[in-house]
C-alpha positions as CSV (number, residue, x, y, z in Angstrom):
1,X,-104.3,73.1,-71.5
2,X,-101.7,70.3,-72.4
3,X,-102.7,69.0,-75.9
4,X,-100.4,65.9,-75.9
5,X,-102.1,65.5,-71.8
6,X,-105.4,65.9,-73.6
7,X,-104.4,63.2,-76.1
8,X,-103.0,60.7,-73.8
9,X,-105.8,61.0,-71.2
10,X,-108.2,59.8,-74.8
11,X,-105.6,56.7,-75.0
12,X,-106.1,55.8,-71.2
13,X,-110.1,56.8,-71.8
14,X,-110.4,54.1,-74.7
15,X,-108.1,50.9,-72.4
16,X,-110.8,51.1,-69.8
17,X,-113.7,51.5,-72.0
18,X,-112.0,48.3,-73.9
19,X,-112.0,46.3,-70.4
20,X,-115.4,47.6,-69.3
21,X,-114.1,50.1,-66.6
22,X,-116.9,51.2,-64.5
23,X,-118.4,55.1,-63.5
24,X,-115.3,56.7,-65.9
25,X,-114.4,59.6,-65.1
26,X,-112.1,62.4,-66.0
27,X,-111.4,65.4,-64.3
28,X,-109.5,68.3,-65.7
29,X,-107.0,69.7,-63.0
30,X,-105.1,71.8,-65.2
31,X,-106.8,75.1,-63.7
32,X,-105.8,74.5,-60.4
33,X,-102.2,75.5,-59.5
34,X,-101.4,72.8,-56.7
35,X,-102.4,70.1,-58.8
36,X,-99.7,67.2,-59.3
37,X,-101.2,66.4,-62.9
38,X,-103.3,67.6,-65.4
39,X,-105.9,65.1,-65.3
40,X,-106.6,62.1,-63.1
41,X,-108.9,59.6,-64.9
42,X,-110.6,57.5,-62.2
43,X,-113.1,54.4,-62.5
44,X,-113.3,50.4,-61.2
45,X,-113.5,47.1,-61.6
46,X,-115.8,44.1,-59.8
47,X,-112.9,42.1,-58.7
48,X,-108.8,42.3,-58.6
49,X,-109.3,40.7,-61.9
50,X,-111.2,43.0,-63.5
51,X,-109.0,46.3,-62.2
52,X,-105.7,44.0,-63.3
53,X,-107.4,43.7,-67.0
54,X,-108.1,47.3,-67.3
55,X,-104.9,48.6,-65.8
56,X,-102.9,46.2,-68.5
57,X,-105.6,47.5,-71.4
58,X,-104.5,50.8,-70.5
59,X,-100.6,50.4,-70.9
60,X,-100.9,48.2,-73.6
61,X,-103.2,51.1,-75.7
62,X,-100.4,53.7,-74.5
63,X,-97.5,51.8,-75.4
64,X,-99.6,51.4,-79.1
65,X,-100.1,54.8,-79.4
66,X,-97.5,57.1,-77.9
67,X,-94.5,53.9,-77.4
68,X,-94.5,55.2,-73.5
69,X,-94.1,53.3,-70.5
70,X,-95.5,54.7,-67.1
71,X,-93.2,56.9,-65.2
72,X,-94.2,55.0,-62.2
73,X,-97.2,52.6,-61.1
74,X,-98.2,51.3,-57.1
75,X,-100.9,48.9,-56.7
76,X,-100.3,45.8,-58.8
77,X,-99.8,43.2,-56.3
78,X,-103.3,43.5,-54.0
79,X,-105.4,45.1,-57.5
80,X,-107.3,46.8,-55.3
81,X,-106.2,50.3,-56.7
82,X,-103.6,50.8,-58.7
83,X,-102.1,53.6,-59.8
84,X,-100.6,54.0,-63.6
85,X,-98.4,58.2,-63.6
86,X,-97.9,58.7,-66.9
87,X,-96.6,62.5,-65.1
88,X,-99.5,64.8,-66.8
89,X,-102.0,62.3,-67.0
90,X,-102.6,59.7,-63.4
91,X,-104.9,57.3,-64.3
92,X,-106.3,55.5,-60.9
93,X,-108.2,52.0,-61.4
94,X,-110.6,50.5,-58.1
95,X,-112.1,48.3,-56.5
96,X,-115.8,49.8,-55.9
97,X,-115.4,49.8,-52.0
98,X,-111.7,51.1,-52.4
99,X,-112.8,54.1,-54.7
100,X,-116.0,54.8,-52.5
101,X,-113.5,54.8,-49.2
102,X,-110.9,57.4,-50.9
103,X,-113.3,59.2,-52.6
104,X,-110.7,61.0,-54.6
105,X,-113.6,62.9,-56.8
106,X,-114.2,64.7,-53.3
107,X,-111.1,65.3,-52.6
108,X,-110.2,66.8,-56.4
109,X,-113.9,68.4,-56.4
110,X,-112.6,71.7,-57.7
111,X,-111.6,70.0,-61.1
112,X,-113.7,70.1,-64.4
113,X,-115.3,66.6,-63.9
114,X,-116.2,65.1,-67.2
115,X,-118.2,62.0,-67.4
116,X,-117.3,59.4,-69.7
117,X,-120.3,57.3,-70.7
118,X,-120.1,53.4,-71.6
119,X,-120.9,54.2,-75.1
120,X,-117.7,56.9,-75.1
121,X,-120.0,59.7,-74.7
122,X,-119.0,62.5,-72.6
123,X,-120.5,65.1,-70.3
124,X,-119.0,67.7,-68.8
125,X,-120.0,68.3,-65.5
126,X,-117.9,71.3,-64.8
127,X,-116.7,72.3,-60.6
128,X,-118.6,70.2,-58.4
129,X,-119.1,71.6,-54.4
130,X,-117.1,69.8,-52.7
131,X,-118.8,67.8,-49.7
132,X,-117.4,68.4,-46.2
133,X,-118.1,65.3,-44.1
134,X,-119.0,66.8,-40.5
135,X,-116.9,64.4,-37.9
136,X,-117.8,64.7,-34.4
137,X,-115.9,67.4,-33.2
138,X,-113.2,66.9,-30.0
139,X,-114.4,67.8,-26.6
140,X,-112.4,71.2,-26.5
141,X,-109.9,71.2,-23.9
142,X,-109.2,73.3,-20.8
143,X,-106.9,76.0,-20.9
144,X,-104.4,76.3,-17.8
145,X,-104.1,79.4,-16.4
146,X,-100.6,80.9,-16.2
147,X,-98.7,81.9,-13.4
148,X,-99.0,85.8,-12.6
């Protein structure tokens, strides 16, 4: 595992715990060889506010500690989600309903979730199953016979 990835995913960890980030949580990626990151660090806000506040707490304590800017960040002008890559380390910042519609925890569910408490305590939760969501399924369609 990236150490420095390790450390800056602590940085971002402690901006939304400064701003009150909601449901924090981290999930270690680094095992899984199509991953675009070694962690994503996910939580949210109550209003576009709120997710503004934390996204700036977490660039400002970044910029404090390691002098980097983001490599690239999507989201700012609707604060609905936004997006901070610092390129080992994404840190993703909500709106409740946004987070619950993308559900990125599902989608990542074969990461090493660790839960970040409000008080900074952790828990590792280790590879969650990840839940399939049954759609109805299409009406199959009928195959044409070919010519003989």
């Amino acid at each position: 595992m990236n150490e420095t990835a390790l450390q800056l995913a602590g940085v971002i960890i402690k901006g939304i715990q400064e701003k009150k980030g909601h449901d924090l949580v981290c999930l270690n990626l680094s095992k899984i060889n199509s991953s675009v990151c070694d962690f994503f660090i996910i939580c949210h806000g109550d209003s576009h506010v709120h997710v503004e506040a934390i996204s700036d707490s977490v660039r400002e304590q970044v910029y404090k500690a390691f002098k980097e800017k983001p490599w690239h960040s999507e989201g700012g002008r609707n604060s609905e989600w936004i997006l901070i890559d610092f390129v080992n380390v994404v840190a993703h910042i909500f709106l409740k309903e946004k987070r619950d519609f993308y559900n990125l925890e599902g989608l990542w569910a074969d990461g090493e979730f660790i839960k970040v408490g409000d008080n900074g305590s952790v828990e590792m939760l280790g590879v969650k199953k990840r839940k399939i969501k049954k759609t109805k399924s299409a009406k199959p369609v009928a195959k044409k016979s070919s010519p003989k």
